[in-house]
Structure formats: structure tokens, C-alpha cells
C-alpha positions in Angstrom: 13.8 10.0 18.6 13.8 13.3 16.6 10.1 14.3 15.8 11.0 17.2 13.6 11.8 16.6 9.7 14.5 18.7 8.1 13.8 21.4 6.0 14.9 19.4 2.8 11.8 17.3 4.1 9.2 19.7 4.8 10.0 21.5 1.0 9.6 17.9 -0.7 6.1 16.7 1.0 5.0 20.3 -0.3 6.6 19.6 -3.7 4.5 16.2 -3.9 1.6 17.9 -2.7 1.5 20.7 -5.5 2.2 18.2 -8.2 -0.5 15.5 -7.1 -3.3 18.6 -6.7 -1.9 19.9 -10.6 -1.0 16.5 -12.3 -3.4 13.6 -10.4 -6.3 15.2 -8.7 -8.0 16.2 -11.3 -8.8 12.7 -12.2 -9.5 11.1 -9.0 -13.5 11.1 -9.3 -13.8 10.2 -13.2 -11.4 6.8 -12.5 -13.0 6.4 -9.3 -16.7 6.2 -10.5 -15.6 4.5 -13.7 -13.6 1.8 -11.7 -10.5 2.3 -14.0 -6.8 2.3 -13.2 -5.2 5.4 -14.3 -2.0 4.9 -16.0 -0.8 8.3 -16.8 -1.1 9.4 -12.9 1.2 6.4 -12.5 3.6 7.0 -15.2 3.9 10.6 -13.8 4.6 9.0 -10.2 7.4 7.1 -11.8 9.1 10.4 -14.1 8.3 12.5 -10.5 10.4 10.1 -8.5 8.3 8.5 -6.0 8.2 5.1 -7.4 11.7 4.0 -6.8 12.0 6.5 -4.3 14.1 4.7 -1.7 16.5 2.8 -4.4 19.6 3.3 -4.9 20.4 5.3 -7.8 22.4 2.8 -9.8 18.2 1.2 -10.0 16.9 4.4 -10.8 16.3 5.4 -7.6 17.4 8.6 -5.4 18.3 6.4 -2.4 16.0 8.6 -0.3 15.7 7.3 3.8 12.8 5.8 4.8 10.9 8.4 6.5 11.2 10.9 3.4 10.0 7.8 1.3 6.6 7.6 3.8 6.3 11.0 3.7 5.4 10.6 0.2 2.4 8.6 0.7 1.4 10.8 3.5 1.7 13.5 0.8 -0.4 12.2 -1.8 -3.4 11.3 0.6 -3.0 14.9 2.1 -3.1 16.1 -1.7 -6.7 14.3 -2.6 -5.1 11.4 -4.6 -7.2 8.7 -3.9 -6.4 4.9 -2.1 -6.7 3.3 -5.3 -3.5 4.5 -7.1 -1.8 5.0 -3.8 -2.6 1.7 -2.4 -1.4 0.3 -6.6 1.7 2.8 -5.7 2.5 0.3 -2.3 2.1 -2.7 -3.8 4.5 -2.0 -6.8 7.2 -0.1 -4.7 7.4 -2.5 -1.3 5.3 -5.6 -1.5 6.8 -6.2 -5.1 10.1 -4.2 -6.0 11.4 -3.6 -2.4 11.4 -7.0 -2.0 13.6 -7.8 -5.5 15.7 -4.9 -4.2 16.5 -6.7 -0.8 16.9 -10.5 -2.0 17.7 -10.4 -5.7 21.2 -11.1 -7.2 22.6 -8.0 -9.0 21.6 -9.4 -12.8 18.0 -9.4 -11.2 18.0 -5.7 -9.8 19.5 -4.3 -12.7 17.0 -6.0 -15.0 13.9 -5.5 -13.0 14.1 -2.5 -10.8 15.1 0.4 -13.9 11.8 -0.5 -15.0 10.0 -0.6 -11.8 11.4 2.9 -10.7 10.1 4.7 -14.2 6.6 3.3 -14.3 7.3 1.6 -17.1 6.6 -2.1 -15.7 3.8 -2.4 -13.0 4.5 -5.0 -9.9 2.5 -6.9 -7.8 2.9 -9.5 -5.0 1.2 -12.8 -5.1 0.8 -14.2 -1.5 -2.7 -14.7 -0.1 -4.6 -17.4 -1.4 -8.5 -18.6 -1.3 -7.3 -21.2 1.8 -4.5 -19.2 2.7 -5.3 -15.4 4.2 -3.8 -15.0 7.5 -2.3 -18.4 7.8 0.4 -18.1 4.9 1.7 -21.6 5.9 -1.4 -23.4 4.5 -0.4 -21.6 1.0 -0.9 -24.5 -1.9 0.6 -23.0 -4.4 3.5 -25.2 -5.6 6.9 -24.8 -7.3 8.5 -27.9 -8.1 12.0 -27.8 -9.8 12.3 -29.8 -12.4 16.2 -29.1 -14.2 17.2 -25.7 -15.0 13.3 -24.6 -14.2 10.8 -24.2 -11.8 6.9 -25.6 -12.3 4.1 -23.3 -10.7 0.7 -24.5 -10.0 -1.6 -22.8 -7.8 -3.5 -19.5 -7.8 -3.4 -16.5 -5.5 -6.9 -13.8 -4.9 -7.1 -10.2 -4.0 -3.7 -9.7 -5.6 -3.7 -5.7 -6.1 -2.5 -4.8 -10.0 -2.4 -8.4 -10.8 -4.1 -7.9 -13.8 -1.8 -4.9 -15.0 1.5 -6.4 -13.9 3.9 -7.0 -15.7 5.9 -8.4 -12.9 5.0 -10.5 -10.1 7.0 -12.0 -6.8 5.4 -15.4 -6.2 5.3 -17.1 -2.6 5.5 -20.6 -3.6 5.7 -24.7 -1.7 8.9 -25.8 -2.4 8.6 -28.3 0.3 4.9 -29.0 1.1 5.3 -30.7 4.1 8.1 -27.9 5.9 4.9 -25.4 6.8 6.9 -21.5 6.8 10.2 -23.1 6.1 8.8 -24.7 3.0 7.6 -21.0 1.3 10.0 -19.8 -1.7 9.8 -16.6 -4.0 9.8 -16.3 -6.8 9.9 -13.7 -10.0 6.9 -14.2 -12.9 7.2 -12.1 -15.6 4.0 -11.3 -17.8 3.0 -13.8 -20.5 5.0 -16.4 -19.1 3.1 -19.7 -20.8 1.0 -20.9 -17.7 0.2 -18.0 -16.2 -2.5 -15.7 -16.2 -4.3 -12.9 -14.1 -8.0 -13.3 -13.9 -10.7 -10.4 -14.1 -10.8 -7.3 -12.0 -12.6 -8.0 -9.0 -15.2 -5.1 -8.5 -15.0 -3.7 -4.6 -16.6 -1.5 -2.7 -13.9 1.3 -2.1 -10.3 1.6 -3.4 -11.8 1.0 -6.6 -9.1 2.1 -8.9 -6.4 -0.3 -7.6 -7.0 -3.1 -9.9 -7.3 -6.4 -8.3 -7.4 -10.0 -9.3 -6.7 -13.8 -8.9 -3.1 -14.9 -10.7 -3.5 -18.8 -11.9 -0.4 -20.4 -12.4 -0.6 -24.0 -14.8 2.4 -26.0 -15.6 4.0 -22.2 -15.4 7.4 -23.3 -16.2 9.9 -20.2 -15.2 14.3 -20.0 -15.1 15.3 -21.4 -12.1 17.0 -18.1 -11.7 14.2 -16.8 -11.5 14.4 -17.9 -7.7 14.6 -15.2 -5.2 17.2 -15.9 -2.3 17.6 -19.6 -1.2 15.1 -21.8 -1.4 13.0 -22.1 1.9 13.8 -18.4 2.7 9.9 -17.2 1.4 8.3 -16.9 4.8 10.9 -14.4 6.3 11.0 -12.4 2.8 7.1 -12.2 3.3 7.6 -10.9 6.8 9.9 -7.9 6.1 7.4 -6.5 3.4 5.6 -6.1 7.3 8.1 -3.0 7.8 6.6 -1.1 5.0 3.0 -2.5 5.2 2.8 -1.3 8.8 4.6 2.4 8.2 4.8 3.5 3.7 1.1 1.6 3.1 -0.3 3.5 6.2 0.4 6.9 5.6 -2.0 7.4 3.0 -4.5 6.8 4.7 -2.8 9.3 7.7 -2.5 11.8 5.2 -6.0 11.4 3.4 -7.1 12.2 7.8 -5.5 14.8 6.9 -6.9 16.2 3.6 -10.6 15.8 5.7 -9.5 17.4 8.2 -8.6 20.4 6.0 -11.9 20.0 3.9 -13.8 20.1 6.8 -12.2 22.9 8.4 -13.0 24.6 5.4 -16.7 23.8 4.7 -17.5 24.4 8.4 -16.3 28.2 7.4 -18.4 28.5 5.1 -21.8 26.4 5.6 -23.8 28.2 7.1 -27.1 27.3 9.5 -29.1 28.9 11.8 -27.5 32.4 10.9 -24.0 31.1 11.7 -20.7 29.2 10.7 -21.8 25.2 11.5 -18.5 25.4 12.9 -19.8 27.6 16.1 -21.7 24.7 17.0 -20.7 22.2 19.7 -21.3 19.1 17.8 -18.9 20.2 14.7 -16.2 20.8 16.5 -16.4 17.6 18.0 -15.6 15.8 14.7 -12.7 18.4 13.8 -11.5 17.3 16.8 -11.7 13.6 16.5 -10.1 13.8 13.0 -7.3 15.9 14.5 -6.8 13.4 17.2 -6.3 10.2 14.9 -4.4 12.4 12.2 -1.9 13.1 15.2 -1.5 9.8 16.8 -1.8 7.9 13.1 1.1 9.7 11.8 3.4 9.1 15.2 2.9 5.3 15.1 3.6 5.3 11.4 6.7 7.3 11.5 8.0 5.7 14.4 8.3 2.5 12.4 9.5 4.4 9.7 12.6 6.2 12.3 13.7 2.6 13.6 14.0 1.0 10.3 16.0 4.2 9.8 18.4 3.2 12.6 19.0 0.0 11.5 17.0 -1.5 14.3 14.7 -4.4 14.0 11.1 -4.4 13.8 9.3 -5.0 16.8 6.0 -6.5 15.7 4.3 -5.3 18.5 5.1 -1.8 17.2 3.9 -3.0 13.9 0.5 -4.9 14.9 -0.4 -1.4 17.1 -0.1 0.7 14.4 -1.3 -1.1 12.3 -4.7 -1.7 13.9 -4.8 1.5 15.4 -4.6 2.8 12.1 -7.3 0.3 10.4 -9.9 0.5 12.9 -9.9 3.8 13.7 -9.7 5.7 10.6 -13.4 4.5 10.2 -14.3 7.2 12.7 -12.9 10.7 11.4 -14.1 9.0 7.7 -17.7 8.9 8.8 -17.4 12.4 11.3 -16.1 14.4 7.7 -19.1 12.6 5.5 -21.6 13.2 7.7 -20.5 17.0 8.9 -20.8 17.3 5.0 -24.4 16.7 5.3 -25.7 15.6 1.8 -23.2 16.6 0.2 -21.0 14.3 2.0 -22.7 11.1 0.6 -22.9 12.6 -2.8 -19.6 11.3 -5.1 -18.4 15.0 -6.0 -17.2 15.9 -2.8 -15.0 13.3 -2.3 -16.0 12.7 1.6 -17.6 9.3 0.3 -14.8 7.6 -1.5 -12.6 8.9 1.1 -14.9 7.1 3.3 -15.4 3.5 1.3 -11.5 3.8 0.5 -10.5 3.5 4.4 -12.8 1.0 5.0 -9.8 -1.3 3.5 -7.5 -0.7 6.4 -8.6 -3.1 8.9 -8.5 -5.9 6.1 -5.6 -5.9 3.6 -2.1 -6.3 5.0 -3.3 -8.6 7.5 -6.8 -8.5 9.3 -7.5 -6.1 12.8 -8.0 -9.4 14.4 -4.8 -10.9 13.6 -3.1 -7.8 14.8 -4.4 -8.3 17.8 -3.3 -11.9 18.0 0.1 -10.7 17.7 0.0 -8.0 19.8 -1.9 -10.1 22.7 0.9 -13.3 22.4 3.5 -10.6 22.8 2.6 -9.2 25.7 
């Protein structure tokens, strides 16, 4: 395994980072506190390149590798962007468009993944369901084919940009009584008669990711609107695993990052007891924790990202390590930078807060800390 990214690399993740600090930054904390999805950062993500990143460029893509397309998201949590729009970022680009890329028929890239790439239609992935988190096979969302159509009926919950989509790959029953091989996936386009995204839910971090229930009645759709084969929904489901566990984590490895440079930083320049708070013992403790995760965060996220690189296949242990490692230790260097900012920390303007409540996320979505290690304690 090569650890060191070429130069080509090292200029781009710099690029990103001056054009998230100039064109996105500066809008983090007034769509944070306001709850509110920001559409022109995410326009500008799309007409930067980073939404369609890894495509090829017949989609509107630049056919970039997979570590320079992690590397992005690493970027844009190192530049101060916040989980919200790079967690909204994820969901359109892998959970939703990644997967059209990999299992659509050519009329079906072509019409979808243009639009996906430029910003100009929002994805989302409707899997999880009220009965149906961590145990996908207990899904009761049905799609019955009746003719030339398919017939929805069902809802999904915590479906991040479901009420912004304007594009949605649904996980549906085509045979109830098959458990995983039964799962199908399909593509719901906005304003489809029978379909509808409910409310924004309000949460406690990540709050400008905008996420809701999706209620599907009598939601007739083209059968060609069917993703793959019938039956083939469970494995699809699994492979958004490879980015989940590698492009959906480095945010959060590169908003470690971004505190660790903050509070580097303000331990220069706070001053206590006639001195630098960084002279002291217990400060240089946290700056050490942080660096700790940052470094061991970013090697188990970039590993997956070098072996699906090479073609090879994922090892879910891999996965389900980094993965938890990632979710329930991030907690840690989140609450070392707020509280080595003191008051400040827990006040909103200095950012140590959300940062805080945002990584509070990664032992939940994408598949709980305790399923991970399930997985990782049947493997062994």
C-alpha cells in the first residue's frame, strides 16, 4: 500500500480547501442556527466538481479515483464546512447517484446522472424504515408490478434530503416472503402522483442536511424505472457500504482536523496564569488526543478507499472497524476542542459546538456502533 498521495492530489485537497473557506464557510453558522439547507453552497459544489467527482465524464463527471474523490470530503471538513451539507453532499453523490451509476442501463445514466453531477437535481436514498433500521430484510415497503408499471406503497424515515430531492433510489418488496433476496430498487422521480416527502425532521446536530419520511401511495412508476434485476436490491444496498464506510467518513476525519488546527491556534493565543494555556499539561493532552484519532481516522478511511482502488473486494471487517472506530471515537477529540475552548467553546460562534453535536451522528447513521460490532465479532 502507497501512503503518500501525488502531488496532483496534495494541490487539489488545497484547491477545495481555499474555495470551501471563500465560497461556503462563510455561511456555515447562519444555516446552521437557522436549520436551513443551503442551496447555493451546493450548486457551487456541483459547478466546482465535487458532486460527480468520480463519474465518468461522458455523466458529467472527471472520472477521478476513489481516494482523490474522499479526499474531497476530508477537504471540506478540514475547511470548516459543516456535516450538514457534507453529510447532503454523501447522500446525493454515493448513497443515491453512485448507485444509478453502477446498476442503471445507459438511457438511465445519461438522463439522471448530468443532472446529479451539476447540482441541478438533488438525490437521496430511501432504505431505512420505522420497523426496518438495521434489519433491512423486515423492510415493508412494497412494489408490486402491475403491466408496464410498478405500484409503491410504504414509507421510509430519516431519509437525508428527502424533502429537497428531486430524485430518489427506492429499496422496495418485490417478493415479501424472499427476506434479502426479495429487496428491489428502484428510481422515483419528484412529483410522481403517490409520492411525497414529509416535513423536516428537527435534530440535534447536522442540522442543515434536511431530513424526512418519503410516503409512497398507489405510487405508480415505469417499470423501467427498475434498477438492475429484480431481487438484486439487497446487494445494491450493500455496496453503497464501500463509500459509507470510507467518502461519508472523511468528513468527519477532516473536521478532527480543522479542531485540531483551531485548537492549536487558540491555545497560542489564550492566555492564563501569565502564559500560553498551551504550556499546560492538561492542554496538550487534548491536542494530543485529537491528533491521535485524526491520524488513525484518516488511515482506516483511506485504506478502504486504496482497495476499492485496486479492484479488490470489500472486506467488511475493514468496513465495520472503521467505521466504528470512526463513530465512537470522534466523540472524544469533539468534546477535548469544546471544552479546551472554555466558554467560548459551548457558545455557537466558535464553531467547537456544532462541530461537536454534528459528530455525535457517526455512531448512528450508516448503520449503528452496535451493529458494527456484530459484524466485526461474527467475522472473527
Amino acid at each position: 500500500m502507497d501512503f503518500a498521495f501525488t502531488r496532483e492530489q496534495r494541490m487539489f485537497k488545497k484547491e477545495i480547501i481555499r474555495f470551501a473557506k471563500k465560497e461556503i464557510v462563510p455561511r456555515v453558522q447562519e444555516h446552521d442556527r437557522n436549520e436551513a439547507f443551503d442551496f447555493e453552497s451546493f450548486r457551487k459544489l456541483g459547478r466546482f466538481g465535487i458532486l460527480g467527482l468520480h463519474f465518468p465524464e461522458q455523466y458529467g463527471g472527471s472520472g477521478a479515483d476513489v481516494v482523490t474523490t474522499v479526499m474531497a470530503g476530508e477537504a471540506l471538513g478540514e475547511a470548516g464546512v459543516d456535516g450538514g451539507l457534507t453529510l447532503a453532499y454523501g447522500a446525493h453523490s454515493f448513497l443515491c447517484a453512485d448507485t444509478i451509476l453502477r446498476h442503471a442501463t445507459e438511457k438511465q445514466r445519461r438522463k439522471y446522472l448530468p443532472r446529479l453531477a451539476s447540482g441541478e437535481w438533488i438525490g437521496c436514498m430511501g432504505l431505512t424504515e420505522p420497523d426496518a433500521g438495521s434489519d433491512v430484510a423486515s423492510m415493508r415497503t412494497t412494489a408490486e408490478k402491475k403491466g408496464d408499471k410498478y405500484v409503491l406503497n410504504g414509507s421510509k424515515i430519516f431519509i437525508t434530503n428527502g424533502p429537497i430531492a428531486d430524485v430518489a433510489v427506492v429499496y422496495a418488496k418485490t417478493d415479501p416472503g424472499a427476506q434479502h433476496a426479495g429487496i428491489s430498487a428502484f428510481i422515483v422521480e419528484k412529483g410522481t402522483k403517490g409520492f411525497e416527502a414529509g416535513p423536516p425532521l428537527i435534530k440535534m446536530g447536522v442540522r442543515t442536511s434536511q431530513t424526512s419520511e418519503l410516503f409512497f401511495s398507489n405510487c405508480e412508476i415505469p417499470a423501467e424505472n427498475l434498477l438492475g434485476a429484480e431481487g438484486e436490491g439487497f446487494n445494491m444496498s450493500l455496496q453503497t457500504v464501500e463509500w459509507d464506510r470510507s467518502a461519508l467518513l472523511t468528513p468527519f476525519v477532516g473536521a478532527a482536523r480543522y479542531m485540531l488546527n483551531a485548537c492549536a491556534d487558540y491555545a497560542k493565543k489564550r492566555r492564563q496564569f501569565d502564559r500560553p494555556i498551551g504550556k499546560f499539561q492538561a492542554t496538550k493532552h487534548k491536542l494530543a488526543n485529537i491528533r491521535i484519532f485524526y491520524e488513525a481516522a484518516q488511515s482506516l478511511a483511506y485504506r478502504i478507499a486504496w482497495c476499492k482502488d485496486q479492484g479488490r473486494p470489500l472486506n467488511h471487517l475493514e468496513a465495520a472497524v472503521a467505521k466504528l472506530f470512526v463513530g465512537d471515537w470522534s466523540m472524544g477529540p469533539a468534546n477535548d476542542a469544546m471544552v479546551l475552548f472554555g466558554g467560548y467553546g459551548y457558545c455557537h460562534e466558535y464553531n467547537m459546538e456544532r462541530i461537536f453535536r454534528d459528530s455525535r451522528l457517526a455512531p448512528i447513521g450508516g448503520g449503528t456502533s452496535d451493529i458494527q460490532k456484530m459484524i466485526i465479532s461474527r467475522l472473527i
